[in-house]
DRENLONU-337297 format. One line per 2 residues: number of its first residue (from 0); their letters; for each residue x, y, z of N, C-alpha, C. Coordinates in steps of 0.1 Angstrom, whole numbers. Layout:
BEGIN
NUM = a = X Y Z X Y Z X Y Z ~ ...
This chain:
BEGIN
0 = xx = 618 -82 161 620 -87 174 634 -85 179 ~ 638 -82 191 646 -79 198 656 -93 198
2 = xx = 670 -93 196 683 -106 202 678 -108 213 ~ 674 -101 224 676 -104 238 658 -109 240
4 = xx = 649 -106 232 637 -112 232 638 -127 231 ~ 641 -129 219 647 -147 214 657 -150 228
6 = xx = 668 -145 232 674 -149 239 662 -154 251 ~ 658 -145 260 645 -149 269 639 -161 266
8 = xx = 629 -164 256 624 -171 252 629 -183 252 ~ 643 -183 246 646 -197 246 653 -200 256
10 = xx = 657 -194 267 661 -197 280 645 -203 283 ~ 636 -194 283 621 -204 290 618 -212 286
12 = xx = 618 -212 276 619 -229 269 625 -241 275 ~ 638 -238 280 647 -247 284 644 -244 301
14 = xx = 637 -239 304 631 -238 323 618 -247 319 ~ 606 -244 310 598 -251 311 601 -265 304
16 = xx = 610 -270 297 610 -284 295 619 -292 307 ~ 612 -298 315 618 -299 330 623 -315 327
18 = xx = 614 -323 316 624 -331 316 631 -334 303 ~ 636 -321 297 644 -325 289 646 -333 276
20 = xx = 628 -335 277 627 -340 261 633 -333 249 ~ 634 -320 245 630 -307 237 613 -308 237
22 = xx = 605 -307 241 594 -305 240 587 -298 255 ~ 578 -290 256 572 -288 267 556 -296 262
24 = xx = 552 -295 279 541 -307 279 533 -306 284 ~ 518 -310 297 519 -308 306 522 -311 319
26 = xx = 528 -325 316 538 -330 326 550 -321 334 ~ 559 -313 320 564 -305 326 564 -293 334
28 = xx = 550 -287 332 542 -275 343 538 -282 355 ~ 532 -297 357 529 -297 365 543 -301 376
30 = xx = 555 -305 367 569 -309 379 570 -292 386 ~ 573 -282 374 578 -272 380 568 -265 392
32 = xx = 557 -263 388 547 -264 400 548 -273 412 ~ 554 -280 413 554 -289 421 568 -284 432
34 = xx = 579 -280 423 590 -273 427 587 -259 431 ~ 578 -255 427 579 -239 435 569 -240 445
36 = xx = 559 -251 442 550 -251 458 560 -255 469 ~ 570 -262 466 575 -268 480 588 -256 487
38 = xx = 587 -246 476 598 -237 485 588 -226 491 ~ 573 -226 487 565 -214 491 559 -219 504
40 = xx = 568 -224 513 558 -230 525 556 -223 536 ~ 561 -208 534 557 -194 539 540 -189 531
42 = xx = 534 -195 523 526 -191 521 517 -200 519 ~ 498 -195 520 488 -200 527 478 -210 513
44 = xx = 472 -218 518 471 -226 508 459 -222 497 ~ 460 -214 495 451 -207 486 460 -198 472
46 = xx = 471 -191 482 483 -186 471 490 -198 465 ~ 494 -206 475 501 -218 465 488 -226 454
48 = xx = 477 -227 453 467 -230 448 466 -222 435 ~ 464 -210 439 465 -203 428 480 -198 416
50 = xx = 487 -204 427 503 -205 414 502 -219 406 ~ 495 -229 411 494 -244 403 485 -239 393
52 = xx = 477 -234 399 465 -231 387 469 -219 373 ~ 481 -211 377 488 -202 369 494 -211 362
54 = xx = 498 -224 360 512 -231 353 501 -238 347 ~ 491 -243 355 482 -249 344 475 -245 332
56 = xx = 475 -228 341 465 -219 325 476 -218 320 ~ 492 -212 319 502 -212 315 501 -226 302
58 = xx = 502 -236 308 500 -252 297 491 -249 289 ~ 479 -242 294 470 -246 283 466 -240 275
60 = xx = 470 -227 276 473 -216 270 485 -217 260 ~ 494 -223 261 508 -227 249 500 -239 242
62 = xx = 497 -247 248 488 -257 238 474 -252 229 ~ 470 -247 237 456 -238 225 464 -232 213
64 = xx = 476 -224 220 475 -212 211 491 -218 201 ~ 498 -224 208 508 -232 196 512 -247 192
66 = xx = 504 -256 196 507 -268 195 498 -271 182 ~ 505 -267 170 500 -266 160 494 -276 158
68 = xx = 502 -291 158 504 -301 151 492 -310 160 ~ 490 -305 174 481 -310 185 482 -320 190
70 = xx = 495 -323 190 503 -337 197 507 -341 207 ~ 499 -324 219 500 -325 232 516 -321 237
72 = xx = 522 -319 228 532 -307 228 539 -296 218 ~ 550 -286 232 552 -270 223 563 -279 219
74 = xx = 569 -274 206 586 -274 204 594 -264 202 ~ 604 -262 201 609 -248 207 606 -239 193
76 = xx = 602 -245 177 593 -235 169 587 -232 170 ~ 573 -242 174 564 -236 180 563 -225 194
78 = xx = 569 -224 201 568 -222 213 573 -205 207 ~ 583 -204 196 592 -192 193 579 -180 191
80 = xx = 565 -185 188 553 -179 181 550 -169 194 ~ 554 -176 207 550 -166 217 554 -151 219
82 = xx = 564 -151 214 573 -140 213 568 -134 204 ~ 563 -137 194 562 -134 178 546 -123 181
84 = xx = 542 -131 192 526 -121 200 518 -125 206 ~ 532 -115 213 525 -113 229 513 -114 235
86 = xx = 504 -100 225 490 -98 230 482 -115 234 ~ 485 -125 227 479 -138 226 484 -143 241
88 = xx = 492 -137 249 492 -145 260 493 -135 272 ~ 493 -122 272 489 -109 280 483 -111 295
90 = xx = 472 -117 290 463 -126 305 472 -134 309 ~ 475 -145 303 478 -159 310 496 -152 321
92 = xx = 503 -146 313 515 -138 317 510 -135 329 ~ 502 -120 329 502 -114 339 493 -123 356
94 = xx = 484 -135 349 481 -141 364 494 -149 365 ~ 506 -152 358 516 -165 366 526 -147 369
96 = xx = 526 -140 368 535 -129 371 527 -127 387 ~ 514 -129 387 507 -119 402 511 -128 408
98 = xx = 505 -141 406 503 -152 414 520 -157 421 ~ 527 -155 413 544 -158 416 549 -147 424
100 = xx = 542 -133 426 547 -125 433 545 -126 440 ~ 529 -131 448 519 -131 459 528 -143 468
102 = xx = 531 -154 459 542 -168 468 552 -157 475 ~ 559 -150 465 571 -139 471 568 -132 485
104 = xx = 554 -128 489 552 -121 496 542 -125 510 ~ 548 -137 513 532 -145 519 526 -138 530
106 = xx = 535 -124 535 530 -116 546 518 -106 543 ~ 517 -104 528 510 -96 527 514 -84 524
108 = xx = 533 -78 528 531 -62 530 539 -59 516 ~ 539 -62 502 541 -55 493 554 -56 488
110 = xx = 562 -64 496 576 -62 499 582 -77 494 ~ 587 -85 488 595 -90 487 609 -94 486
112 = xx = 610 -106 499 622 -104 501 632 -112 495 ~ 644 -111 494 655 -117 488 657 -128 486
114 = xx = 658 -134 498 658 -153 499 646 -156 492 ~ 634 -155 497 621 -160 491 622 -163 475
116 = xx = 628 -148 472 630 -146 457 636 -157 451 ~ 651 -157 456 655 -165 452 653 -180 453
118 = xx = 648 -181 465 640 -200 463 633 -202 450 ~ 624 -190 453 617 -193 437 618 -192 428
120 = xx = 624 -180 424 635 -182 411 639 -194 405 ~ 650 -197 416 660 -213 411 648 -230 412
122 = xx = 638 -222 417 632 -237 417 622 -235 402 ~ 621 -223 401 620 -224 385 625 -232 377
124 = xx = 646 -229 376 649 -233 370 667 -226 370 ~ 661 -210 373 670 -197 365 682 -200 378
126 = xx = 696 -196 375 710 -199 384 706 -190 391 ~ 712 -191 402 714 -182 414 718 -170 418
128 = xx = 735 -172 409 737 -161 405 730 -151 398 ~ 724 -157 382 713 -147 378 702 -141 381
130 = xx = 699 -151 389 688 -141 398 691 -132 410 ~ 703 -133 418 706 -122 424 712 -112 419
132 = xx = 719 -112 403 716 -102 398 704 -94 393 ~ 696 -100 390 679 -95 390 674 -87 400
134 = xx = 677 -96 408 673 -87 425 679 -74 428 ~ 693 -76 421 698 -62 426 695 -49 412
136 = xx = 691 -56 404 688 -43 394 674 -44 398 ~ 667 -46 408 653 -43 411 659 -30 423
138 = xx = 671 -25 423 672 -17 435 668 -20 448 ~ 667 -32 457 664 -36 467 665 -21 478
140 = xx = 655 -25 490 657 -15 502 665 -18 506 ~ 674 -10 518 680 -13 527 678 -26 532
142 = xx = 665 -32 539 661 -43 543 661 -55 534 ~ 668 -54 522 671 -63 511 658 -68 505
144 = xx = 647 -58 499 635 -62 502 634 -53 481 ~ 625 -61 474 617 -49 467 602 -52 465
146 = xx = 595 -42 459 584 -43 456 577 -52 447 ~ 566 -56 450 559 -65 444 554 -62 431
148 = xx = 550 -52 429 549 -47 416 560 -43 402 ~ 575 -43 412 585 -44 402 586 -57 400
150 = xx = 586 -68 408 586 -78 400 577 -85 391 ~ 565 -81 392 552 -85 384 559 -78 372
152 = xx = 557 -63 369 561 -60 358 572 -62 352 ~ 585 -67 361 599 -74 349 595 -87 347
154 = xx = 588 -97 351 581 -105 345 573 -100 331 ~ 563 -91 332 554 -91 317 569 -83 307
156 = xx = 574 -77 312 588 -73 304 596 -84 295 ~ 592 -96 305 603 -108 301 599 -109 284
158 = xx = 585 -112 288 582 -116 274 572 -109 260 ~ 580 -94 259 577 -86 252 589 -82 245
160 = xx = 584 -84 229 595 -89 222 605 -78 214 ~ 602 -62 225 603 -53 221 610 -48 229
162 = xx = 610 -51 244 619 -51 248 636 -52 247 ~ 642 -45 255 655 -48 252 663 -42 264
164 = xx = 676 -44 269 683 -37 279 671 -36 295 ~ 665 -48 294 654 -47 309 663 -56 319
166 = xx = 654 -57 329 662 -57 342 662 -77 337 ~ 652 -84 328 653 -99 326 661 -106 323
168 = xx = 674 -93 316 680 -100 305 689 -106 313 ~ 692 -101 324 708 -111 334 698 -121 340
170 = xx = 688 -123 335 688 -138 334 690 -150 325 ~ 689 -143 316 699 -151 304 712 -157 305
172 = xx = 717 -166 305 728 -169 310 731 -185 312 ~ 721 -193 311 720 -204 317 709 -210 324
174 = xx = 708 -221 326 697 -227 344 704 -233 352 ~ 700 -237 363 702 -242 375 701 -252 379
């Protein structure tokens, strides 16, 4: 596995434990959900519906598949398994990747724009700075805009543990 894979990982770790236990829960999907519904208020209540519902298969999908001990929470050992294989969470990834894009784009036209980005980003968790560095290794248009499909896929990038040198890693760095 890749330094910059673990690096990722345990940065998400420390975005999804929102409060700070060391543990993730489902308490803490449902805060951060709760944080990114309220910056998507450009979009229609069916997208934001379906991004709660991404954090909750997201939960229950880390609890199925690593909450060994079944205590009703990950700890960052456990949680390290994700990385360890991928294929085990392929699905649940790619609907919080679409579903998070779709918030990004509440018009419809493919395009995601900068600010949006970054609301959601930081209400994740991730600094500000690092995500407008993200944005700018997505090569934005002119119109400060990129595609929705580059962000979906540096999402499933994030957590492939084979990766290395991708556009996720400057987000390593810290949270917000």
């Amino acid at each position: 596995m890749q330094t910059e894979a673990q690096a990722r990982i345990g940065l998400v770790f420390s975005l999804f434990d929102v409060n700070g236990n060391g543990r993730v829960e489902a308490d803490d999907f449902e805060a951060m959900a709760g944080r990114v519904d309220a910056v998507a208020t450009a979009s229609d209540d069916a997208a934001r519906a379906r991004m709660t519902a991404a954090f909750r298969g997201y939960w229950e999908t880390l609890a199925t598949e690593l909450d060994t001990d079944r205590d009703g929470s990950v700890t960052p050992e456990e949680f390290a398994a994700c990385v360890l294989s991928p294929e085990r969470f392929e699905g649940t990834v790619a609907e919080f990747a679409e579903s998070l894009a779709a918030l990004g784009d509440p018009d419809g036209d493919g395009r995601i724009e900068r600010p949006l980005f970054i609301d959601l980003m930081t209400a994740i968790g991730f600094e500000t700075a690092n995500t407008n560095a993200l944005f700018d290794a997505f090569g934005p248009s002119e119109a400060d805009e990129v595609e929705v499909p580059t962000w979906v896929e540096a999402i499933k990038d994030y957590y492939r543990p084979d990766k290395a040198g991708i556009a996720g890693d400057l987000l390593v760095g810290g949270t917000g």
